[in-house]
N, C-alpha and C positions, 0 to 999 in steps of 0.2 A: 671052964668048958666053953668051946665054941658057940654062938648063937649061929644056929641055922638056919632061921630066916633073915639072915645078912649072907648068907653065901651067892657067891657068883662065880660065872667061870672067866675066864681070863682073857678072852679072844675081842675084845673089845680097843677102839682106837679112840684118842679124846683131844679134842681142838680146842682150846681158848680161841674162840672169836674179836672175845671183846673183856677187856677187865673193866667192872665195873669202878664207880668211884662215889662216892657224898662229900660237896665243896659248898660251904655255908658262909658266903661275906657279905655285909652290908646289909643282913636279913633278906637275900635271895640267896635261891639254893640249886647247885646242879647237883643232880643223880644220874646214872645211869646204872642199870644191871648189868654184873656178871653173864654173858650170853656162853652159850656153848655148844660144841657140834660134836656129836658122839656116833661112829659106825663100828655095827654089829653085824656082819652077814649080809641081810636084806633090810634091817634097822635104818635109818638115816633120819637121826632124834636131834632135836635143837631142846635146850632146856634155859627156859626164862628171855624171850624174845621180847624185852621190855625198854624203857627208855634208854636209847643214844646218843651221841651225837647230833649224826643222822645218820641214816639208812644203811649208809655205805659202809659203816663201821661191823654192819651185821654182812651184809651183801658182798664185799667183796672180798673177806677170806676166805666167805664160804666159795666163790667163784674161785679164788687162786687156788684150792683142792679140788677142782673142778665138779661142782655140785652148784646143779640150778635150783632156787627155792621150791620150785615144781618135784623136784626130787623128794623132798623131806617127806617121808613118811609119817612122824611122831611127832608131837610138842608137849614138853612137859612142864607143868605150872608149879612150881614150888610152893607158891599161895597166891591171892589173888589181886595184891597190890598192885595198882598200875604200871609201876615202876619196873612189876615184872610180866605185863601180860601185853605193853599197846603194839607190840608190832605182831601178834600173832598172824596177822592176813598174809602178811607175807609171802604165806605158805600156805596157800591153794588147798592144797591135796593131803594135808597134814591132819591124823588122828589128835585129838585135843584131850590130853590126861591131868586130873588134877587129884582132890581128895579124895573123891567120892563115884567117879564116873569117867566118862571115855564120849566126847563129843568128834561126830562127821556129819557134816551137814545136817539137816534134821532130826538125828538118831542118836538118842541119848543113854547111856549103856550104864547100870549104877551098879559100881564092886567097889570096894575100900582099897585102897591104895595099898595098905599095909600087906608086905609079902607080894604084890603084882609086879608081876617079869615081861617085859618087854621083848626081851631076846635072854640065853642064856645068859648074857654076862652086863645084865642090865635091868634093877632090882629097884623098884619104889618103898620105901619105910615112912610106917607115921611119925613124924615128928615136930610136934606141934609148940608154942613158948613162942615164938615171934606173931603169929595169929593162932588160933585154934585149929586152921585150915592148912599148917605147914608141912609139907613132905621132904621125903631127903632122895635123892636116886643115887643111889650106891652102882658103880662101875667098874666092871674087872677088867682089867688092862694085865698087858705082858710088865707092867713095873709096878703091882700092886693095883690095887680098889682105891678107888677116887669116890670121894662122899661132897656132891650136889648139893649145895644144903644152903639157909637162911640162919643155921643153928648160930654162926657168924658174921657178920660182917665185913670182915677181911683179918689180918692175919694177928692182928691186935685185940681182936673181940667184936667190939668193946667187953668187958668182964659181963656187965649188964646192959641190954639191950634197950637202950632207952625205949621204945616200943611197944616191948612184951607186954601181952597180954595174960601172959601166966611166965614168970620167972622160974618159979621152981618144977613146971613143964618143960622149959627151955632149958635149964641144965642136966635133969635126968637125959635129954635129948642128947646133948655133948658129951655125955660120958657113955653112951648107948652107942654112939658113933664112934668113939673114942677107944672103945674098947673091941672095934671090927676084927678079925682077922684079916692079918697083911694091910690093913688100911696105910697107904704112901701116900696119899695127896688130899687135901681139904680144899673144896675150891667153893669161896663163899662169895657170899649176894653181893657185895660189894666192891670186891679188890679181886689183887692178882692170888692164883691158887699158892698152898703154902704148908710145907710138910705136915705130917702128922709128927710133931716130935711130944717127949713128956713134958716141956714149957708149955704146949699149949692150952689156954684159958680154957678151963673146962664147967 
């Protein structure tokens, strides 16, 4: 039977900005997150504005679709790790959503995440196992639902997330995602997005 709190409608557009990566030699380490730019109508959402390069790797795809940071309406926080949160300024004028709340300037607005819609085809779910504070933003596009998520790391897993904070949180999580309707695309905190097929580490 369908879970209808993953339902989305389909009118949604979805940008890789940026593929994230984890590079560990000599015991220093580059990271950077999976960034993203998602429009919906009057939506104009970025999800996970956190370590890059530099700046430009966020800024100028979003410029080659012609969108000013000034634009963005939305930001959404996956969970609260650096990795995924240091360039939020970026974005001026951007509502700020994470687990529990909805920050603009001073005004701090507190709803659970879980079931909160953004725009018709742009769906927050709790999904927690990498922190306790993890969400997923499920996204309906004309090629299937794209699921936002830390549930992965890129398109290998890892199986287990060296990280977690609850393991067996983290995989009820993946098979919660796993089991969406129409879900096409896995785009995780670290790498490039990557089908949903039944190989994948769940």
């Amino acid at each position: 039977m369908p879970d209808d709190s993953t339902r989305v409608d389909r009118t949604a557009e979805l940008h890789l900005l940026c593929a994230g990566y984890t590079i560990t030699r000599d015991g220093e380490s580059r990271v950077a997150s999976t960034v993203t730019y998602i429009r919906d109508g009057d939506l104009s959402l970025i999800v996970d504005p956190g370590l890059v390069a530099n700046r430009a790797a966020i800024l100028r795809p979003l410029a080659d679709l012609g969108v000013d940071p000034g634009d963005i309406t939305d930001i959404v926080l996956s969970h609260h790790h650096p990795d995924h949160t240091v360039n939020i300024a970026l974005f001026p004028n951007a509502r700020v959503h994470d687990h529990w709340a909805i920050y603009r300037d001073d005004l701090w607005t507190r709803r659970p995440a879980e079931g909160f819609q953004l725009s018709g085809s742009v769906r927050l779910i709790e999904t927690p196992g990498h922190t306790p504070q993890d969400i997923t933003t499920l996204v309906g596009t004309a090629d299937g639902v794209a699921a936002l998520t830390h549930l992965w790391w890129n398109s290998t897993g890892p199986a287990e997330d060296p990280l977690a904070t609850d393991a067996a949180a983290l995989h009820a999580g993946r098979r919660r995602v796993l089991a969406i309707e129409d879900l096409a695309l896995i785009v995780p905190g670290h790498g490039e997005p990557f089908t949903a097929t039944a190989d994948v580490v769940g």
